[in-house]
C-alpha positions as CSV (number, residue, x, y, z in Angstrom):
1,X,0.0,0.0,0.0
2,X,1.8,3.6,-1.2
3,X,1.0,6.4,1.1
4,X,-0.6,9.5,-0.6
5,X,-0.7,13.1,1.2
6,X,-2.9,15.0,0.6
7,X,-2.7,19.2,1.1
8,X,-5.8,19.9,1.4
9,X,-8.6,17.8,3.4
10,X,-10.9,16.9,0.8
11,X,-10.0,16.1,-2.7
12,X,-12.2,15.0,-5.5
13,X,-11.7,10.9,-6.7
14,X,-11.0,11.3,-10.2
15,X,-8.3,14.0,-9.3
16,X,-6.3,11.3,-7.2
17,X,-6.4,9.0,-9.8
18,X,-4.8,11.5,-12.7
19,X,-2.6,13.2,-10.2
20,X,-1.0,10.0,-8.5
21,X,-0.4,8.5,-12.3
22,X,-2.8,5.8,-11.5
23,X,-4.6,6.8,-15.0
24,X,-3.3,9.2,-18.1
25,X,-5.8,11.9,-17.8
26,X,-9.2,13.4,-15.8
27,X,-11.2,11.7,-18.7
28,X,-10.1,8.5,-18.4
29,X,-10.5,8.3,-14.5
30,X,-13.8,9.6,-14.6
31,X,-14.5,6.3,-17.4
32,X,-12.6,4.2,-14.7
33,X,-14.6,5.1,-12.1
34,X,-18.1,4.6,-14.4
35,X,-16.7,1.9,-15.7
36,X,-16.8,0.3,-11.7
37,X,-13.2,-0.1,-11.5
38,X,-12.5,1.6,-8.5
39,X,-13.0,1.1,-4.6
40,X,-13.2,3.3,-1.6
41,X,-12.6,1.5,1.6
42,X,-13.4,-1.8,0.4
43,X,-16.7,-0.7,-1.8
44,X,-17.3,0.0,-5.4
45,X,-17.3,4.1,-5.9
46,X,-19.6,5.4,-9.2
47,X,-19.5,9.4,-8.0
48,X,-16.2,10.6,-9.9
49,X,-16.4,14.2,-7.6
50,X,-16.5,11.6,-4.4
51,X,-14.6,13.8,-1.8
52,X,-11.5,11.7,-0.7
53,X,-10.7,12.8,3.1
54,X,-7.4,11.4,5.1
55,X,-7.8,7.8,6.2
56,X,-9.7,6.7,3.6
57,X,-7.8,3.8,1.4
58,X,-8.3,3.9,-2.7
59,X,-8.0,0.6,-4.8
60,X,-7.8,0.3,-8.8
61,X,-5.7,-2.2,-10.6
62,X,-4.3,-4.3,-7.9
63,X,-2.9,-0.6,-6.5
64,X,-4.0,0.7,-2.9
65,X,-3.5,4.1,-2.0
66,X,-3.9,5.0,1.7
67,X,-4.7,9.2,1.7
68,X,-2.9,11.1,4.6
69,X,-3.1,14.7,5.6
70,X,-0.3,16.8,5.1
């Protein structure tokens, strides 16, 4: 699991995604996250604008990102 800090405390899903290099760009996140690929803590996320706090753990591709607060 690769820590991610965050700078801010809330941070919108698909942004984590692009920014972290999980996915090439904001468009395909957002078709990721559609397309059911993604989990926060443990469940299936659909809302691409889901705010992403510290402590919660992101999962895509066999890839878990735990979000910390700077």
């Amino acid at each position: 699991m690769r820590d991610v800090i965050l700078s801010k405390p809330a941070v919108e899903l698909y942004k984590i995604l692009k920014f972290e290099g999980l996915l090439s760009s904001g468009g395909e996140a957002k078709a990721a996250i559609d397309g059911g690929l993604v989990k926060v803590n443990g469940e299936v996320e659909t809302r691409k604008r889901r705010q992403i706090n510290a402590g919660d753990i992101i999962e895509i591709g066999g890839e878990k990102l735990q979000m910390r607060l700077l």
